[in-house]
Every structure is written in structure tokens, then in C-alpha cells.
N, C-alpha and C positions, 0 to 999 in steps of 0.2 A: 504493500500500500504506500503511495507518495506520498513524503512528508509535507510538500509543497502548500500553503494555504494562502490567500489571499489575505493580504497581511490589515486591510482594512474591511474587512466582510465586518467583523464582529463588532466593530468599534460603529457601521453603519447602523449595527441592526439596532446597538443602544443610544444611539442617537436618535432612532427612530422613535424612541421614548417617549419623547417630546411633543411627538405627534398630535398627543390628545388635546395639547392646548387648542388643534383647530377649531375643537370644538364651544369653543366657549363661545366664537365668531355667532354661533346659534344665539347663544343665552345673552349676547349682549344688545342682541335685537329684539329679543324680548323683554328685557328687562328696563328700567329708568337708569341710568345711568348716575352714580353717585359719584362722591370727591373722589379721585384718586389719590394716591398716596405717589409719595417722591420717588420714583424709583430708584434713582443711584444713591439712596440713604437706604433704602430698603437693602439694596444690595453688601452695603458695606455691614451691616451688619453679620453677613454671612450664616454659619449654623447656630452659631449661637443663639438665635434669633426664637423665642419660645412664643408660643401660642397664647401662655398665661400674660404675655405684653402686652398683647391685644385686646383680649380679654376685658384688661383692668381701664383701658380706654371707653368700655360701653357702658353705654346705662344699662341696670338689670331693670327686671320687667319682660314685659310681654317687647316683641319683636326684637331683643337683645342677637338671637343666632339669625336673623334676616339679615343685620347690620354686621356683624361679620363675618356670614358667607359673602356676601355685598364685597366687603374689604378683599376677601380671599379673589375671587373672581376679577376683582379691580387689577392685582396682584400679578393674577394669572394674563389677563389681556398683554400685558407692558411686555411681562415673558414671550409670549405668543409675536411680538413684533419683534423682539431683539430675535430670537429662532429664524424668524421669515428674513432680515435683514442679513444673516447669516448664511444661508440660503442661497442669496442672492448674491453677495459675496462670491461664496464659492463657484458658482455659472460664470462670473467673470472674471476669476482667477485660473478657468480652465479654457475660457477663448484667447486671453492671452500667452496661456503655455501653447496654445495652436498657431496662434500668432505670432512669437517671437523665429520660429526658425524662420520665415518669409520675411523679416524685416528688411535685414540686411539690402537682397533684392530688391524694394521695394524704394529703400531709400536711392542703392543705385542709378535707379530707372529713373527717380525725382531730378537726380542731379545729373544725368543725359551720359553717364558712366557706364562701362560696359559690366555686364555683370560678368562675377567671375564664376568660371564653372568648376566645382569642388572636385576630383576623382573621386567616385565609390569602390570601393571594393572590391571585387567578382563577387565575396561572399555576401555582401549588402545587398548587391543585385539581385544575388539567386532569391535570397529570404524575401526581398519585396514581389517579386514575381512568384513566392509561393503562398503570402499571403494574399496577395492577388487572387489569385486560382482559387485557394480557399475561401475566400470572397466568394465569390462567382460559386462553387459548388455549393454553399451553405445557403444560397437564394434558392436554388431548387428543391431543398428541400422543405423551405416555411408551409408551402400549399397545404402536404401531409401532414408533417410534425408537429403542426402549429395547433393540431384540433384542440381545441379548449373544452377542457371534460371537466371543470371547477369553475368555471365563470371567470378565469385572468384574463389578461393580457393574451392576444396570442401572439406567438413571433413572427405569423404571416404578417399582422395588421403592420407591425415593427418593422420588417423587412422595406414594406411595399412603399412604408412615408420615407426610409430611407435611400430608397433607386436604388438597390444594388444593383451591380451589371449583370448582363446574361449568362445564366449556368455557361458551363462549359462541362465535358467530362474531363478526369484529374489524369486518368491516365487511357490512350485508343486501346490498349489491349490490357486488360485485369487479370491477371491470374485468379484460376478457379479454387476457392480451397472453402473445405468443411466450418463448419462454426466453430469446432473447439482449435482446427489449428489455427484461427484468423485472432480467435481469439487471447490465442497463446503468441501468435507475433506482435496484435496491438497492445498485449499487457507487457511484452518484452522493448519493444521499441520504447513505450511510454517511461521504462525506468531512465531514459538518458534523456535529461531535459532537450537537449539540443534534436532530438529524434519524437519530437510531441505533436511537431508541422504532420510529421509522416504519418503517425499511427493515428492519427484523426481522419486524415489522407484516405489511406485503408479502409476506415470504417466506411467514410463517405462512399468508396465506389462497391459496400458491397452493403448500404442499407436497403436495396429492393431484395435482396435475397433474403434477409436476416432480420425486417422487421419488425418482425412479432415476434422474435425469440428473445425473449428477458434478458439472457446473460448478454445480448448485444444493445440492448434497447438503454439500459442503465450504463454500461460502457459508453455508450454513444452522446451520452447527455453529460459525461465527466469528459469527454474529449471535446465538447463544447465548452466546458468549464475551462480546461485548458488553454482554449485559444482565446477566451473573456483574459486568462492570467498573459499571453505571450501578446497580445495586442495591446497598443501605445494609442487609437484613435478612440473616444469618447462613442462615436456612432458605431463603429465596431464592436466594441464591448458589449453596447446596449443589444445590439444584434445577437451574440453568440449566447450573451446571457438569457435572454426570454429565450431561443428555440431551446437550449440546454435544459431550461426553466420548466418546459411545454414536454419535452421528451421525459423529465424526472417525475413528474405529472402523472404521465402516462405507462412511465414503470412501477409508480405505489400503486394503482390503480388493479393494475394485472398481479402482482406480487406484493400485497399487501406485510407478508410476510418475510421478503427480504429485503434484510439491512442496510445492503448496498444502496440498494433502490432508497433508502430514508435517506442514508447520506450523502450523495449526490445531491437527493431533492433539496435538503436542507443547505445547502453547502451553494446551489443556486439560487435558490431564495433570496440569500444573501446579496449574491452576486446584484440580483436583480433592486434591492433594495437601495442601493446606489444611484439609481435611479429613478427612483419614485418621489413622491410628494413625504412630508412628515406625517400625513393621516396612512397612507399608505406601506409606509416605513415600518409602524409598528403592526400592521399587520402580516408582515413577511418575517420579523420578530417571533411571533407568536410561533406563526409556521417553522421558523426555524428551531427552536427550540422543543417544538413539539416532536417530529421528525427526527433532533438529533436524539431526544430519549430513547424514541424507539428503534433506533440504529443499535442504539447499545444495547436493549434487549435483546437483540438477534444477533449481535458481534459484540459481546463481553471478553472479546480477550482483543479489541483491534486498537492499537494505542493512540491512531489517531481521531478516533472519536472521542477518546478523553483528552487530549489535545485541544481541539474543538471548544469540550467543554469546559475546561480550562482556562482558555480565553475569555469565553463568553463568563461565566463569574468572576473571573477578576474585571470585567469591564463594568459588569454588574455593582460589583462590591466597590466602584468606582464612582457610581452615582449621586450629581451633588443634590444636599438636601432642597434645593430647590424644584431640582428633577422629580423626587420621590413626593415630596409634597403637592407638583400637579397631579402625577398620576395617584396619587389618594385621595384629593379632594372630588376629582371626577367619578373615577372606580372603585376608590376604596379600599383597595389593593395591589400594591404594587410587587417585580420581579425583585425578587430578594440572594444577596450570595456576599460570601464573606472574602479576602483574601485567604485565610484558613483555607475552606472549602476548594478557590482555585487552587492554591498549593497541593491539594491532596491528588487532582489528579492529573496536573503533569508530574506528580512521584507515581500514579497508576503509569503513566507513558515510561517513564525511567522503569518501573518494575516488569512490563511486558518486553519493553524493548531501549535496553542500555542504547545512549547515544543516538537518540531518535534525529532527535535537528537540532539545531543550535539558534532555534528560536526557543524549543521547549525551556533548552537549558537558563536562556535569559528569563524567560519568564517565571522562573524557579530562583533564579536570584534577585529576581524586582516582587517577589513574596516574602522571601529572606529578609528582602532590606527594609518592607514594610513593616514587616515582623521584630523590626529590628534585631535580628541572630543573623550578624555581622559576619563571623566566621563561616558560616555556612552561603550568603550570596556573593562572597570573595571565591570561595572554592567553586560554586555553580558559574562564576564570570570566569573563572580559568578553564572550566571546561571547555565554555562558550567556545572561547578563543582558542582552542583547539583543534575546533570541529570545522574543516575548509570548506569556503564559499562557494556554492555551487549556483544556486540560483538567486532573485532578486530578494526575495524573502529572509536569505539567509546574509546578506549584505546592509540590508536594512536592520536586521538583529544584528550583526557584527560592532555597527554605531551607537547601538542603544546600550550594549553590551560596553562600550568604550565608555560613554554617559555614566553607567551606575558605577563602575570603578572608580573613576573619578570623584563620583559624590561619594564614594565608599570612603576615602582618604582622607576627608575631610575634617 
């Protein structure tokens, strides 16, 4: 199983949190509209901030909890716009990461300059002409894939507002082979990250054969996972994530009972969460979550479902008390998890499988250090640092890993 995980799935889905302030937008059109309170005083209060302060501000009597659900909701609105201004933010901090390689160009051409032409690669070449192609084959398959058997999204509808270009086939002549050996190549090619283009490749030219066979249908929807992790374009992602999304869908569905089939679904979910609204956000949360439990009922020895889970309670047990207080004042209940708890089970992933990834390991010494047991997230940062960088996720941990050492010294 690939350590690989999409190193901001988890952190989307608890952002997604947040979500439920949308709804207040409702009750404030209902309601008379009362003072507000200040809100960057409100803020600086931070957790300390007790309900009994509030409290001690109303008149007792009859209508005393109208006047300070009132306040509460007032509270919540101001949250609700910093979120949305947030939001927005980030949409145009990622037009201009699109933007900045064409500047240069762009400025050229202003000032009557010959642009200069960079040499690529051969291997830069090949890879943009394989993502190319995969482009092109993963449009043919939205029409099928895309059936919406839950009411989502489907990845056709996704496909079609983005033009992709016209299928093409990956390769004129396909070698014939059985399900279990295609299966046994696309699980073998998939262990070298650099060989992830291909075994997607594979799948694609032989999904009309293999459709309806589960062990190829939930494969099929993690090598769309794959290419959401190996693609750089914002419209491509969103692409490979809902058909992925659409396909994991459609393996719980047939194999309610295998695992696989949860985690992938769950593991898309995510992916797709990235790209939804904040109402939306927390309900691919849900889904994720629900999905990854039942992964682990059906694979209790696979390390990285507790990895997985791992993350998602430590982001959890991360939630500021303002986050936890929208979502109790609306539901009444919120997702609860401790640093403790995350710690337990990246030592489940240490215990089934020593040296898993050298993000588990940081994240075993960013619980250490919360923990403050010093000596034990110094040892888990030297592990880190042992364990070579192979893909993006583990470079990303290599940094984060350089961070806590350094606070570590301190």
C-alpha cells in the first residue's frame, strides 16, 4: 500500500468545519438584527473567553437566553465573513501562482523584446505530452464513470464546463492480459512514483474490459487519485478528483464490504473537498470520516488507514475554540480528538509497519512536542531525517521536520 497522501486533504476537510456558519446567512434574514459586538476585541480575547462573561452582561428575567443567543449569532455572522474573505483570498493567491510563470513573456512582448525561449528537457517534454494524452483519455471516460448513484457532483458535468480535448487512445495496439495479471502490473508499476503516469495509462486502455470487476473499479478510482497528487493545474485536479470521486462511489456501492473500496472513496472525498464551497466542505468531512472507519473494519492491520487517521485527529484536536463553538451552537455537537489519540495511531502505523514514511515519523514528533516528552520528538525528528525523499509529500515533511528541531533547541 502507498505511503503517499495528499499532504492537504485532511487539513481541507477540517476547514471544512466552518462550513456551518453558512448557515446563519438563513437566520439573519429572519431575525431583527441586534448590536453587534466588536469583533477584533472579541477576538483578542481568544479561549479564555467564558460564556459566564456574557452571561453576567444580561438582564435575568424572561427573554435573558433570546439576548444571548442574539449575541452568539451576532458573533457567528462577523466569523462567517472573515471565512468567506478567506476564501477569496485563496482563489487569488492561486490565479496568480498561474500567472507568474507567463509574466516574464508578457512583460517582454510590452516592451517590443524578443522573448526568450527556455530549452526543456527531452524528459519535461515526454511528461507534458503524457499528461497531455492523459488528459485526453480521462474525457472519454466522464460519459460512463461519471453516473451519479448519490446525488454528487458528477465528473461528466466537471469535464464538459472544462473543454477537455478529444479522447484519443493511449496506446494503437494494447496488449491482451487477464485481470489478475493487469492487475499485478498496475499494482507493480504504481510502487515507483515516477511509473504512476503509466499504471493509470494501463488501467485506462483496458477499463471497457474490466469495468464491472471491483478489484479494477477501486484501483481505477486510486489511479485517479494519483494523477489529482502528480498534476500542478487547479482545472486538472478538479477533473481527476470528481471522476476518481464518481468511480469510489461506485465501488462502495457494488462492495459495500470492501475496504479498499472505503478508502479510496474516502481518500477522494477529500481530494474533492478542495474544491467545494464551506457548506459543502463539511459534508465531504463527514463522508470522509465515515468511510475511513469502515476501511478499518475491513483492513485492521493496513497502516495506512491509521495514518489517515492520524492526521485527521491531530487536525481535529487542533480546532480553535472558536471553530468548536460555531459548530455547537448550530448542532450541538461537535468532531472531537485529542493529540493523545492522534499519537496512538501513527504508533499503530510504527507497530504494523516500522518506517512507514517520514511524514508518519514527523507527525509522531509534532505529538511528542505537544506533549511536551522532548526526548522522544528529538528521536522521532532523527528518524525523520533518515528516511530519503522520494516524493512531494515527503519533502514537505522533511521542512516541517527541520521547523520542530529547531523549536526543539530552544
Amino acid at each position: 500500500m502507498p505511503h503517499s497522501t495528499n499532504r492537504e486533504m485532511i487539513l481541507g476537510i477540517v476547514v471544512g468545519t466552518a462550513g456551518i456558519s453558512l448557515l446563519l446567512l438563513w437566520y439573519h434574514k429572519v431575525r431583527k438584527p441586534r448590536t453587534a459586538m466588536d469583533l477584533p476585541k472579541f477576538l483578542s480575547l481568544g479561549n479564555s473567553l467564558d460564556l459566564m462573561t456574557l452571561q453576567d452582561e444580561m438582564p435575568s428575567g424572561q427573554g435573558t437566553t433570546e439576548i444571548f443567543q442574539g449575541r452568539q449569532l451576532q458573533i457567528l455572522e462577523k466569523l462567517n465573513e472573515l471565512l468567506t474573505n478567506m476564501e477569496e483570498l485563496k482563489k487569488e493567491i492561486r490565479v496568480l501562482k498561474e500567472a507568474i510563470p507567463k509574466l516574464e513573456e508578457y512583460i517582454q512582448g510590452e516592451l517590443g523584446g524578443k522573448v526568450t525561449v527556455h530549452k526543456i528537457s527531452p524528459q519535461h517534454r515526454a511528461r507534458k505530452r503524457r499528461l497531455a494524452t492523459v488528459q485526453s483519455s480521462a474525457t472519454s471516460n466522464s460519459s460512463e464513470e461519471a453516473e451519479s448513484e448519490g446525488g454528487y457532483v458528477t465528473a461528466n458535468t466537471d469535464t464538459e464546463e472544462q473543454s477537455f480535448p478529444v479522447p484519443k487512445a493511449f496506446n494503437t495496439h494494447v496488449e491482451e492480459l487477464n485481470l489478475d495479471a493487469l492487475i499485478q502490473m498496475a499494482d507493480n508499476l504504481r510502487v515507483n512514483e515516477g511509473k504512476k503516469v503509466e499504471s493509470f495509462e494501463l488501467l485506462c486502455d483496458h477499463k471497457e474490459k474490466f469495468r464491472d470487476e471491483i478489484e479494477f473499479i477501486w484501483r481505477f478510482a486510486r489511479a485517479y487519485g494519483d494523477m489529482y497528487e502528480l498534476s500542478t493545474n487547479t482545472q486538472e485536479k478538479k477533473h481527476y478528483a470528481n471522476i476518481g470521486k464518481t468511480l469510489g462511489e461506485k465501488a462502495i456501492m457494488r462492495a459495500p464490504k470492501n475496504g479498499y473500496c472505503h478508502l479510496w472513496y474516502a481518500v477522494l472525498c477529500g481530494y474533492v473537498s478542495e474544491f467545494e464551497g464551506l457548506q459543502n466542505k463539511i459534508n465531504c468531512g463527514y463522508r470522509f470520516k465515515e468511510h475511513l472507519d469502515k476501511a478499518i473494519e475491513f483492513l485492521p492491520e493496513e497502516p495506512f488507514l491509521y495514518y489517515l487517521k492520524g492526521r485527521y485527529c491531530y487536525s481535529v484536536s487542533k480546532l480553535s475554540w472558536i471553530e468548536r463553538k460555531m459548530a455547537a451552537t448550530l448542532f450541538g455537537s461537535i468532531p472531537s480528538s485529542t493529540v493523545q489519540e492522534a499519537l496512538q495511531n501513527f504508533l499503530k502505523v510504527e507497530e504494523l509497519q516500522p518506517g512507514f514514511s517520514k511524514s508518519n515519523y514527523m507527525f509522531m514528533a509534532k505529538c511528542y512536542a505537544d506533549l511536551n516528552q522532548i526526548d522522544n520528538a528529538v528521536k522521532f525528528c532523527n528518524l525523520a531525517m533518515l528516511l530519503p525523499c522520494i516524493t512531494k509529500e515527503d519533502e514537505d515533511a522533511q521542512k516541517e521536520v527541520k521547523k520542530i528541531s529547531t523549536s526543539l533547541k530552544r
